[in-house]
C-alpha positions as CSV (number, residue, x, y, z in Angstrom):
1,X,-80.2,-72.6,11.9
2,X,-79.0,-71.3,15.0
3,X,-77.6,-74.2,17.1
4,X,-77.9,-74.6,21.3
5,X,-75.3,-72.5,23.3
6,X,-74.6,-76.8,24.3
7,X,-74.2,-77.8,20.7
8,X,-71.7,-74.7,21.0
9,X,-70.0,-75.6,23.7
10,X,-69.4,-79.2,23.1
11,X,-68.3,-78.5,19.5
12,X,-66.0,-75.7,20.9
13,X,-64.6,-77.7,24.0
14,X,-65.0,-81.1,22.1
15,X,-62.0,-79.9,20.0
16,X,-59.9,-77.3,21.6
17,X,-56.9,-78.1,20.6
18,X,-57.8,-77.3,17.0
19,X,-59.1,-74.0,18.3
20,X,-56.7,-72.7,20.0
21,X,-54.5,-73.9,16.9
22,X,-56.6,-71.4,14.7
23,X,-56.8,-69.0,17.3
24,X,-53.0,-69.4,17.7
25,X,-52.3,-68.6,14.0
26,X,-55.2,-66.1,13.7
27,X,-53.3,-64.2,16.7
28,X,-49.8,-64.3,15.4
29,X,-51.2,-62.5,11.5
30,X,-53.3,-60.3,13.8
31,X,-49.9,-58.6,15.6
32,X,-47.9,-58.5,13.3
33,X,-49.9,-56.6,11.0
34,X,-50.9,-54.4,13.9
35,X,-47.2,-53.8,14.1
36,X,-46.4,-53.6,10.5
37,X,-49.6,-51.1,10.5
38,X,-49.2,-49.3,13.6
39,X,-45.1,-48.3,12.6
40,X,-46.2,-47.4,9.0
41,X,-48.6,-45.3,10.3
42,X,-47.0,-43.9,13.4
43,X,-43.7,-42.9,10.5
44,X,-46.4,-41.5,8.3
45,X,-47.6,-39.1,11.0
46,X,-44.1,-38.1,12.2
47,X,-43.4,-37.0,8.3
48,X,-46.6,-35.6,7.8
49,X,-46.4,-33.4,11.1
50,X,-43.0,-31.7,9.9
51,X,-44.8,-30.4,6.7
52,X,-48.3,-29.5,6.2
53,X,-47.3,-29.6,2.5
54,X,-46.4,-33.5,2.6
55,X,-49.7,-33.2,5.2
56,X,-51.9,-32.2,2.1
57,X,-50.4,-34.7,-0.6
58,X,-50.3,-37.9,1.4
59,X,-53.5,-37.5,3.6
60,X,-55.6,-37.8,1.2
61,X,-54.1,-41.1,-0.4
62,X,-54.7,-42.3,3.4
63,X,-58.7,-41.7,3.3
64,X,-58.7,-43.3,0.0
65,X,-56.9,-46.2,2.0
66,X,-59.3,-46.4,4.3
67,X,-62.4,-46.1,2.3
68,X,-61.3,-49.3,0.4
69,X,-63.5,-52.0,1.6
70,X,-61.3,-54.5,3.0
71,X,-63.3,-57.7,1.1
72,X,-62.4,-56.0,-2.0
73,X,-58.5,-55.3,-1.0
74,X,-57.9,-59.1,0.6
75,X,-58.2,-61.7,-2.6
76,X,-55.9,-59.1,-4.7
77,X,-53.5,-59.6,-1.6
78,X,-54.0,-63.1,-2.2
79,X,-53.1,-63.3,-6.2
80,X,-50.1,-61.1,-5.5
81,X,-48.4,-62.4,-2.8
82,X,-49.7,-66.1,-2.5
83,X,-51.7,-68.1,0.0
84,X,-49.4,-67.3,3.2
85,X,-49.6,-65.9,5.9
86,X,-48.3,-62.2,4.3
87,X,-51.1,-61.0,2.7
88,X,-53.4,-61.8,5.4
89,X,-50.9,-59.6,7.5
90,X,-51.2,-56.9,4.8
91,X,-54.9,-57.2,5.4
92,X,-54.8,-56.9,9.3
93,X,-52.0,-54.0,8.6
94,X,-54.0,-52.3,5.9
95,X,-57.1,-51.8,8.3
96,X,-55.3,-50.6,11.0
97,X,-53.2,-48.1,9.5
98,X,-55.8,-45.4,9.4
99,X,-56.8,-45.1,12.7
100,X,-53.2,-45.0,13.9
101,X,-52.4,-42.3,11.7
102,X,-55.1,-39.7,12.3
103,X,-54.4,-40.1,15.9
104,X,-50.8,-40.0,16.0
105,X,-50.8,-37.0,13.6
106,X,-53.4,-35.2,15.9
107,X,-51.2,-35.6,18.7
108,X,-48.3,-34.7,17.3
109,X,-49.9,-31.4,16.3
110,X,-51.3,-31.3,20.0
111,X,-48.3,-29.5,21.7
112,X,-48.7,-26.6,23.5
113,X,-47.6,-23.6,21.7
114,X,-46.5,-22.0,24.5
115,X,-43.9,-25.2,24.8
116,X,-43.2,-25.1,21.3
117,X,-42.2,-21.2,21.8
118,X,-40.2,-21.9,24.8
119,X,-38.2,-24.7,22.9
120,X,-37.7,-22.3,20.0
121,X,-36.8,-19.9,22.1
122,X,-33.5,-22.1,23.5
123,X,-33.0,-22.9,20.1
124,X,-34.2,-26.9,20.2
125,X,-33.9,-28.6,16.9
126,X,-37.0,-29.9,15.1
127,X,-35.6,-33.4,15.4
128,X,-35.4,-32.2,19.8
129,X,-39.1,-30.8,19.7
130,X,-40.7,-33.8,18.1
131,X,-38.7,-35.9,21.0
132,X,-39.1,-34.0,24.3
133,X,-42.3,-32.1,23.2
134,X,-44.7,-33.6,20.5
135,X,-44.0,-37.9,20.8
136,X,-44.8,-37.4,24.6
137,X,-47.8,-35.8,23.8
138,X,-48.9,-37.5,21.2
139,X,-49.0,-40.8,23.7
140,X,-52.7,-40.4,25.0
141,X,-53.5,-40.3,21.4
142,X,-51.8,-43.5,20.1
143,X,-52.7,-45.4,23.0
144,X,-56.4,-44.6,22.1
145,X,-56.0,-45.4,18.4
146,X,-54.4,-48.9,19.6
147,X,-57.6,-49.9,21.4
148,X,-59.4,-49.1,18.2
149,X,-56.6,-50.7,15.8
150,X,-56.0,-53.9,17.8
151,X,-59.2,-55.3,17.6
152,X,-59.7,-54.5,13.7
153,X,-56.2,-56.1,13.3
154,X,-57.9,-59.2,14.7
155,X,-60.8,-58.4,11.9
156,X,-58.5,-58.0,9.1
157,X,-56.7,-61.3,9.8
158,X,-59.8,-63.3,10.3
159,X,-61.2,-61.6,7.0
160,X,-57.7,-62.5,5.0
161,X,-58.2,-65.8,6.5
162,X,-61.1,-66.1,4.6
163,X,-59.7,-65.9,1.1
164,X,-56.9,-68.2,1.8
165,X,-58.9,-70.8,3.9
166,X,-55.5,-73.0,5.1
167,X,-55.5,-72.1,8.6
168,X,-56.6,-69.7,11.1
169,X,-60.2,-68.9,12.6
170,X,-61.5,-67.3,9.6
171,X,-60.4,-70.3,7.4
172,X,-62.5,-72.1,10.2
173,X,-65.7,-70.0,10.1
174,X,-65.6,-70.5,5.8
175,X,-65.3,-74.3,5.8
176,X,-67.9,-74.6,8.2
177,X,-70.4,-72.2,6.9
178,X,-69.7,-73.9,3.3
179,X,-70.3,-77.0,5.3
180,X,-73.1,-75.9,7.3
181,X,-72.2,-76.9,10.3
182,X,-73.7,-74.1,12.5
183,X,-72.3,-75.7,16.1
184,X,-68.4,-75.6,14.4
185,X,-69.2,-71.9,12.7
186,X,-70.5,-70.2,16.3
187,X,-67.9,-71.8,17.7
188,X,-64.8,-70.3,16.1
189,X,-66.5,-66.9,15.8
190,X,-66.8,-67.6,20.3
């Protein structure tokens, strides 16, 4: 069941072009819904940080986001918005959202409240704070959701690939498990 690391590599270098194809296409749904998650999410934490009230209402709807599962979510994608490449962009946006959300609103809350009371103080507007004070500090903590959210955008897509089945490494990974060809399978997941 488990083919030779050569079987591998001659199925994976045999055909390379077709790989990097997939890879290509798996890639290009991967950031963008990075990008389309990551923005949604990094708007989400800006509101959220300006009221704790809107804090309180729309967090929760975000932990019920990410609680989903993901392989419940993606063929729902599919039957509403067709066998492109969106929904599988929804997917990889959809399971990086979270992530990018928790962190940027813990960094936006993250300022220094000694800062905060000197910006007060000389009379800084919120929209001046969030810009000189809180997105600057909030930095360290987006740049470590990223290196979470980038490889689970990578995930999503491959997983939205997988419901679709047209193009893309996940389509690759489905047609040859269906077709049990082990070499092609450990190939595209390499």
């Amino acid at each position: 069941i488990v083919p030779a690391p050569s079987a591998i590599a001659s199925d994976l270098f045999g055909d390379i072009g077709q790989f990097a194809l997939h890879g290509a296409v798996t890639l290009g749904e991967a950031a963008a819904g990075f990008a389309l998650g990551a923005t949604v999410a990094i708007v989400g934490a800006v509101v959220m940080s300006q009221s704790r009230t809107l804090e309180r209402s729309l967090l929760p709807l975000a932990v019920l986001v990410k609680v989903t599962p993901i392989v419940a979510v993606a063929p729902l994608f599919v039957i509403w918005f067709g066998f492109g490449s969106f929904p599988k962009i929804l997917v990889a946006s959809l399971i990086t959202f979270f992530p990018v959300l928790v962190n940027a609103l813990a960094g936006l809350r993250s300022a220094s409240p000694e800062a905060l009371d000197l910006l007060r103080s000389l009379n800084a507007s919120n929209t001046e704070i969030l810009w000189k004070l809180r997105a600057p500090g909030s930095l360290p903590y987006l740049f470590a959701a990223f290196r979470i959210s980038v490889p689970l955008s990578v995930i999503g897509a491959v997983v939205g690939e997988w419901f679709t089945g047209d193009r893309g490494l996940g389509s690759v990974i489905i047609v040859a498990h269906n077709n049990l060809d082990m070499p092609r399978l450990f190939a595209a997941v390499a």
